[in-house]
Structure formats: structure tokens, C-alpha cells
C-alpha positions in Angstrom: -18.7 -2.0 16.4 -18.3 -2.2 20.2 -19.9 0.2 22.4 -18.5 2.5 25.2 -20.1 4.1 28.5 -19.8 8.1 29.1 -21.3 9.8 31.8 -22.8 13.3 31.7 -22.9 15.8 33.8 -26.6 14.9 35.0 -24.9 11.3 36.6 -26.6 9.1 33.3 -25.0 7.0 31.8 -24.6 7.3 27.4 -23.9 4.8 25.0 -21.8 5.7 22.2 -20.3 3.6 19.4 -16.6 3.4 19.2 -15.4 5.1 16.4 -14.9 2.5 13.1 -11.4 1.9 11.8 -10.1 0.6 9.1 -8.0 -2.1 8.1 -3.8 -2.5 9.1 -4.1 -0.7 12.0 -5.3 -1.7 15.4 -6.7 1.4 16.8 -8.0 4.6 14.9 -5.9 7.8 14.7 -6.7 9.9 18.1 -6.1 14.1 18.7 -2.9 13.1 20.6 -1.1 12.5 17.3 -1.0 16.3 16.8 1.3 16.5 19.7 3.7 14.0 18.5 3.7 13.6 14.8 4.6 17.2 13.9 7.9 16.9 16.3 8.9 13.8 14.2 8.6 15.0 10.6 10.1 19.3 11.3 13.3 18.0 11.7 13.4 15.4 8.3 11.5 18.5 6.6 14.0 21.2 7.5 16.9 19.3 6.6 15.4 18.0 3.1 14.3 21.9 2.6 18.2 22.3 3.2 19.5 19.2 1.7 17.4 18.1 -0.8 16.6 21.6 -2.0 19.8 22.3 -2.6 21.0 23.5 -6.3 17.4 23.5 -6.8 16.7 26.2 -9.8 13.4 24.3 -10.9 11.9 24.9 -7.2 9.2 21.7 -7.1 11.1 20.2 -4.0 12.3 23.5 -2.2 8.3 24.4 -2.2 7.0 20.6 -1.4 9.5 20.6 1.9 8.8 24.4 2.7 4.9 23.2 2.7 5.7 19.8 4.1 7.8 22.4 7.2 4.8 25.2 7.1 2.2 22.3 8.2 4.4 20.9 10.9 5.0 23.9 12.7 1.5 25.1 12.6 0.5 21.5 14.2 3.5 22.2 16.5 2.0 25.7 18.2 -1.8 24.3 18.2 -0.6 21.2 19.6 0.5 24.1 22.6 -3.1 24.5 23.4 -5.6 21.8 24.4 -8.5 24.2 24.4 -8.0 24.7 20.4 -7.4 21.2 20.0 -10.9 19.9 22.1 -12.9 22.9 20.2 -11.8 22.6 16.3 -11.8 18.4 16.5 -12.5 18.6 12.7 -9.6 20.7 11.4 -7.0 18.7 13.8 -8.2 15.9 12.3 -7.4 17.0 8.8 -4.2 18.2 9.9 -3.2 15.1 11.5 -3.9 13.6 8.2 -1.7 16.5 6.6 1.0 15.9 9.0 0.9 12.0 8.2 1.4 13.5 4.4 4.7 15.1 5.4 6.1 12.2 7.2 5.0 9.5 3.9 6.5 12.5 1.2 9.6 13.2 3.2 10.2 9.4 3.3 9.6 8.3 0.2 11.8 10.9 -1.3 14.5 9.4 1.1 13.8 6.5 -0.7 13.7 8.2 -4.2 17.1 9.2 -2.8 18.3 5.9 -2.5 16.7 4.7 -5.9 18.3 7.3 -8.3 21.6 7.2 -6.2 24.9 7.5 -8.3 27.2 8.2 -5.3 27.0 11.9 -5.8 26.1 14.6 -3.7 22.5 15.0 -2.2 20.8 17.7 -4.2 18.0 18.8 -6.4 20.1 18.2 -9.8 20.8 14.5 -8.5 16.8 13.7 -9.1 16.3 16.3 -12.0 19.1 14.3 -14.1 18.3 11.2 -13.0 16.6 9.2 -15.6 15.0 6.9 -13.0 13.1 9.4 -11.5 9.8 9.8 -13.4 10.2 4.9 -13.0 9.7 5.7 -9.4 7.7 8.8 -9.0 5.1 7.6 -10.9 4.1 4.8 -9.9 4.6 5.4 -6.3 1.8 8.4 -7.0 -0.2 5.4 -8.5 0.3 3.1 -5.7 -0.7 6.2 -3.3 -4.0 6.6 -5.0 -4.9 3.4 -5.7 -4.3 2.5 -1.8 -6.1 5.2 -0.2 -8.9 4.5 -2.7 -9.0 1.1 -1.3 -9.0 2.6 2.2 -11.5 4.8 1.8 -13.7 2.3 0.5 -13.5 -0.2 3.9 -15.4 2.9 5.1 -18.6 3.1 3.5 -21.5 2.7 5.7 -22.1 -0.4 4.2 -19.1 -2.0 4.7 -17.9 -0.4 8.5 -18.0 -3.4 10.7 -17.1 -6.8 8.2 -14.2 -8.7 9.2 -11.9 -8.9 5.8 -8.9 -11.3 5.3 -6.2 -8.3 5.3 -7.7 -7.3 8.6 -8.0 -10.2 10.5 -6.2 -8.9 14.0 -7.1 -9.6 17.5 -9.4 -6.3 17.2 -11.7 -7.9 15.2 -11.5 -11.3 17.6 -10.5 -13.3 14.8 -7.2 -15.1 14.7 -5.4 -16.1 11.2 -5.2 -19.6 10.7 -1.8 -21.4 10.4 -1.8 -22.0 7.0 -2.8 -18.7 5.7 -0.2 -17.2 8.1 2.0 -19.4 6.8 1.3 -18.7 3.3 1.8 -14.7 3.9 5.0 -15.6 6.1 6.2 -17.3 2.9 5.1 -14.8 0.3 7.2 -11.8 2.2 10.4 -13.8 2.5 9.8 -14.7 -1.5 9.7 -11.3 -2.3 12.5 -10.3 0.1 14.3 -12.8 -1.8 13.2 -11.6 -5.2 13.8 -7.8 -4.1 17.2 -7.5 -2.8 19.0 -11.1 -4.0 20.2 -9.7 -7.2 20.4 -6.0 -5.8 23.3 -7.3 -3.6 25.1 -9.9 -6.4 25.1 -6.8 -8.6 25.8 -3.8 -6.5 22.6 -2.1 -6.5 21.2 -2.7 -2.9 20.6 0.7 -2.3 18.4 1.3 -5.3 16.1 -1.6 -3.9 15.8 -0.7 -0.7 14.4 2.5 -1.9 11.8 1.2 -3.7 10.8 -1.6 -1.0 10.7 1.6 1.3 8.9 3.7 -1.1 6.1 0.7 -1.3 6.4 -0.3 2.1 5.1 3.2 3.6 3.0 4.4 0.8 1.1 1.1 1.4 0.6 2.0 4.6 0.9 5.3 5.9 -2.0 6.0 3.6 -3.7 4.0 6.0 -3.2 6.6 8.6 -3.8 9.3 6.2 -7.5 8.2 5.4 -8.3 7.0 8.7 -7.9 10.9 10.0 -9.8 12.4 7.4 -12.6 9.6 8.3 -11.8 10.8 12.3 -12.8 14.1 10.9 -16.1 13.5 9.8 -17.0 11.3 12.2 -16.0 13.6 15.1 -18.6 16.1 13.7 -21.3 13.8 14.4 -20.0 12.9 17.8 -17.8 15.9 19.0 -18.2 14.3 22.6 -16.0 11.0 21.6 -12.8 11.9 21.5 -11.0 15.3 23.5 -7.7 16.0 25.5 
């Protein structure tokens, strides 16, 4: 881990470790998220509350986007007040990483939208019916799990600081080599091909996008997710790193 100078009020100057990150993103989640994540995902929430709720007898996704609205416009009026923010560094943490929920739920339903599509009008009973539902819900709970599991574990004290393959980026001053860019280069456009070839010769493009998008961002805003809960401890230990 690099190392960054503070000065203190007494003129010395402090060493203090920059905070450790995991892999697929290039700098760790930071306070300022809370004042820009939270406008993003109110308006996707409120209108899947609306839209998505509608005709909704069971209730599951009328109370998911009510909670998914709930923690967006709390972040919304704390994000108001930098003295809150710089005192409870913890608790914005954890509801950065809430808000970064929101925005991968709000999403992947979009997509789960897309998947179960049978040109009818957006509401509830469209994913209720919908026999595809549980084929993409499912495993796109698995995928969530197993990713932030694999997250979480690039954090454990003994493995902070190793360079791995998936995380090779200019952060880390280590560059890919040719040939294993090339390789990954190749393996997206093979499943690009795989994915949406047949989708478009028979008519079902829509359903694949959803599930590219659904596996796209629960791959990686879980990332995010883990990497604020991590900010949250860490900023316990070291409540002088990171303010507005």
C-alpha cells in the first residue's frame, strides 16, 4: 500500500496508509458518493415504485422499491450536511454501500424486465406470470453472493496488497501483457457472439440483453458494494483519512 502525508495542527507531518481497495476498480469508494449516488437511483426507484409496482397484489416489489426510495432520500438530506457526513464516517459508509444496492436491484430488475418481456404492459403481474422469472432471479441472487464473497475475500489482512491477474491495472503498476489482453479481448467478443447471435436470428434480443445486463452489473456493482462496507471499517480505525 502507498503512503500519504497529513499535517496536524502542531505543523508535523503524519504518515498514513492509503486506504486498500479491491480488485475492478481503480480507486476505493470515497464520502462524496453520498452526494451523487442517491440523486441517480430516486428517480429509477420512484418510477419502478410507480411502474413496476403496478397491479401488484402480492406486494414483494412495491415494498423492495419503496425501501430501495426510503434509503435514497435519507442519503439525499444527509448528503445536505457535511458536518453529519465528516462526524458519522461509519454509517455513510454503509449507506453508500446501501445506496449502491438500490442502483444494482433497480437495474437488474430492468433487466428482469427485458428477460421475461412478452410485449405487454410494464407491471407486477408481467414478472408474477412469467415462468422465466424464478431462471433469472435465482441465479442472479447466486451470482450476487458468490461475487461479493469473492470480494470480500481480496480483503483479508492477508491478502490486502497482492497484485492478482483480474486486477492487474496501472494502480497496481503492472501492465497486462499482449497476449493475455488479447486472450480476454477475444474471450468477450466470443461470448458477445455466443450471447446475442442467436437472440437476434430468432427474435429474442431483448431477453439477452437482460441477462448480459443482469450479469454485467451484479458482477460488478458488488464490487462497489463491498468496497464501502470495507471503507466503513477501515474509517473507524483511521477517522482522520477521508472527510468533506
Amino acid at each position: 500500500m502507498s503512503r500519504r502525508k497529513l499535517n496536524n495542527k502542531s505543523g508535523e507531518t503524519n504518515n498514513i496508509k492509503e486506504r486498500y481497495h479491491g480488485p475492478l476498480i481503480t480507486n476505493g469508494v470515497s464520502l462524496g458518493y453520498i452526494k451523487i449516488y442517491p440523486w441517480i437511483s430516486l428517480p429509477i426507484s420512484l418510477f419502478l415504485y410507480f411502474g413496476g409496482g403496478y397491479k401488484d397484489d402480492i406486494g414483494i416489489i412495491k415494498i423492495l422499491f419503496l425501501t430501495c426510495v426510503i434509503i435514497n432520500v435519507l442519503s439525499i438530506l444527509i448528503a445536505r450536511f457535511n458536518s453529519l457526513i465528516n462526524r458519522f464516517k461509519p454509517l455513510i459508509y454503509i449507506l453508500i454501500a446501501l445506496v449502491s444496492w438500490t442502483v444494482l436491484v433497480e437495474l437488474t430488475f430492468i433487466g428482469l424486465l427485458m428477460f421475461v418481456s412478452n410485449e405487454s404492459s410494464l407491471s407486477a403481474r408481467t414478472v408474477y406470470d412469467s415462468d422465466l422469472t424464478l431462471f433469472y432471479v435465482i441465479p442472479m441472487l447466486l451470482l450476487f453472493f458468490l461475487t461479493c464473497g469473492f470480494y470480500a475475500w481480496h480483503y483479508l489482512p492477508q491478502n490486502q496488497g497482492k497484485v492478482w491477474k483480474i486486477n492487474q491495472w496501472e494502480t497496481y503498476g503492472v501492465k497486462v501483457k499482449g497476449k493475455k489482453k488479447e486472450r480476454l479481448t477475444n474471450f468477450g467478443a466470443a461470448f458477445g457472439v455466443v450471447l446475442f447471435v442467436p437472440a437476434v436470428l430468432t427474435g429474442y434480443i431483448a431477453n439477452a440483453f437482460g441477462v448480459f445486463l443482469g450479469i454485467l452489473l451484479t458482477s460488478t456493482l458488488s464490487a462497489v458494494i463491498v468496497d464501502a462496507f470495507y471503507a466503513a471499517v477501515y474509517i473507524r480505525k483511521h477517522p482522520e483519512d477521508d472527510s468533506l
